[in-house]
C-alpha positions as CSV (number, residue, x, y, z in Angstrom):
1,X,17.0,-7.5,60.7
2,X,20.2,-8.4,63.0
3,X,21.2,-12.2,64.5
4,X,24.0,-13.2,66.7
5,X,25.6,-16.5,66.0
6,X,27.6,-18.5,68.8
7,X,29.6,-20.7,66.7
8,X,33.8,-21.5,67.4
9,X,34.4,-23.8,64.0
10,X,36.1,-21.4,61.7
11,X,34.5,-23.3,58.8
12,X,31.1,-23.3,59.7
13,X,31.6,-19.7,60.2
14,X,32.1,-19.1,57.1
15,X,29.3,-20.8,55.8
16,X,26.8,-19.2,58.0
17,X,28.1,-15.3,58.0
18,X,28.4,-16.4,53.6
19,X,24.5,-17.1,53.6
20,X,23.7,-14.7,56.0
21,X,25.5,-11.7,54.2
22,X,23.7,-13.6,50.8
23,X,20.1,-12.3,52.1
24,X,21.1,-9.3,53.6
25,X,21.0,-10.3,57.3
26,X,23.2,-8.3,59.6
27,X,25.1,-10.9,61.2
28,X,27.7,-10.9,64.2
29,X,29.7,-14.1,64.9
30,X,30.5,-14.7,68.8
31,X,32.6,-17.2,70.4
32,X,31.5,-17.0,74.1
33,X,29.0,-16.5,76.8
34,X,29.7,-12.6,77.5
35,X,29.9,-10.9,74.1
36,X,26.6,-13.4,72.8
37,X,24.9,-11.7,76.6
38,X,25.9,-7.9,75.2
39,X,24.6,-8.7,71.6
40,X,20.9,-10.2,73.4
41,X,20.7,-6.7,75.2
42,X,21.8,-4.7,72.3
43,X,18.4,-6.3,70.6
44,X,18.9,-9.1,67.8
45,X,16.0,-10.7,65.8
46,X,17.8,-13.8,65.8
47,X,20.3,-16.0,67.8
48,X,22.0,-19.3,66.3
49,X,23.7,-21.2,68.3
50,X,25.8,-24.6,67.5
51,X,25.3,-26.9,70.7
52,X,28.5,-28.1,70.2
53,X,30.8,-24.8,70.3
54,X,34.2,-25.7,71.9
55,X,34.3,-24.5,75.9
56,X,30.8,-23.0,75.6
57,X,27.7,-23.9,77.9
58,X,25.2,-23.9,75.1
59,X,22.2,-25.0,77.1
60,X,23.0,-21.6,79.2
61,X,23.8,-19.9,76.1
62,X,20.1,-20.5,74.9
63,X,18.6,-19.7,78.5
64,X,20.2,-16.1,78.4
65,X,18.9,-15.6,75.1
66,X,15.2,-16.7,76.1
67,X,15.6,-14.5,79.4
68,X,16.5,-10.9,77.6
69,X,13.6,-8.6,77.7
70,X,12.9,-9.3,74.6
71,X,14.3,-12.3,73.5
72,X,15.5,-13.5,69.9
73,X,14.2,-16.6,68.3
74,X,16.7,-19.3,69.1
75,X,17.6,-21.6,66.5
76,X,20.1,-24.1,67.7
77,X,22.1,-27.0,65.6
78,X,24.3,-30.7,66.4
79,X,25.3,-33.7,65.7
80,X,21.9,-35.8,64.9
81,X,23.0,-38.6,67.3
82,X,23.0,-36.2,70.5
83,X,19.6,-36.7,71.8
84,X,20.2,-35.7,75.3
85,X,21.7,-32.3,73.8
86,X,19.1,-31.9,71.6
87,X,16.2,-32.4,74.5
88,X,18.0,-30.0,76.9
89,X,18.0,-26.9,74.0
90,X,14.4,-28.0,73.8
91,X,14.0,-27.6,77.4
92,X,16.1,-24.5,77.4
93,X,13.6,-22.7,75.2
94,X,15.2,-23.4,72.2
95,X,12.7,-22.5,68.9
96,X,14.4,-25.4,66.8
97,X,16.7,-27.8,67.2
98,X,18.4,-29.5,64.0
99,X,20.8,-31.8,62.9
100,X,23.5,-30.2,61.2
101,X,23.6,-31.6,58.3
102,X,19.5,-30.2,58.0
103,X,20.4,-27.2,59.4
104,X,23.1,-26.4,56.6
105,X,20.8,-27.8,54.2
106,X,18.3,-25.2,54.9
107,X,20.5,-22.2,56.3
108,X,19.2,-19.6,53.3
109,X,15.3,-20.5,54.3
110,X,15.9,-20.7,57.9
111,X,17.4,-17.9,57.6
112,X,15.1,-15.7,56.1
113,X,11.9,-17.5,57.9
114,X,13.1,-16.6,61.7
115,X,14.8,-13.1,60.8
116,X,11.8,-12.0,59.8
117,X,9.4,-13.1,62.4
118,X,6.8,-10.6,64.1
């Protein structure tokens, strides 16, 4: 199984490629709108994407994802007091939307559970 991650905080990085490299889950970190488009045609299983990367349109970020031919799961994390955000990813096609704080609570399972859907 392979994912792509938009993320552009260097710590959070970390933690995600850690856990993902933990359960054995190919995964490439990207930091912007072109290189996350060529990863989605190149085939991933799974896309992450923090809603709050720096000088990123996430909402699009999650719409190119949803519009490949065959298009990853999305799972896409922020701040639990962005509502608005949070509806738009929704609206964007987004298959979850969590808090961060949940969201690196439950990276290793949430992991695991949307890599390895049919």
């Amino acid at each position: 199984m392979s994912a792509v991650a938009l993320i552009t905080d260097l710590m959070f990085t970390a933690k995600v490629k850690g856990t993902a490299d933990l359960i054995g889950l190919r995964l490439k970190v990207v930091r912007d709108l072109s290189v996350l488009s060529e990863e989605i045609a190149a085939g991933v299983d799974l896309a992450i994407i923090d809603m709050n990367a720096d000088g990123v349109d996430t909402v699009e970020a999650i719409r190119r994802c949803k519009s490949a031919p065959q298009p990853p799961a999305v799972l896409a994390y922020l701040s639990h007091v962005q509502k608005d955000l949070a509806d738009a990813a929704n609206a964007a096609g987004a298959d979850l939307v969590l808090p961060r704080s949940r969201f690196s609570a439950e990276l290793p399972e949430l992991l695991r559970r949307f890599a390895n859907r049919p």
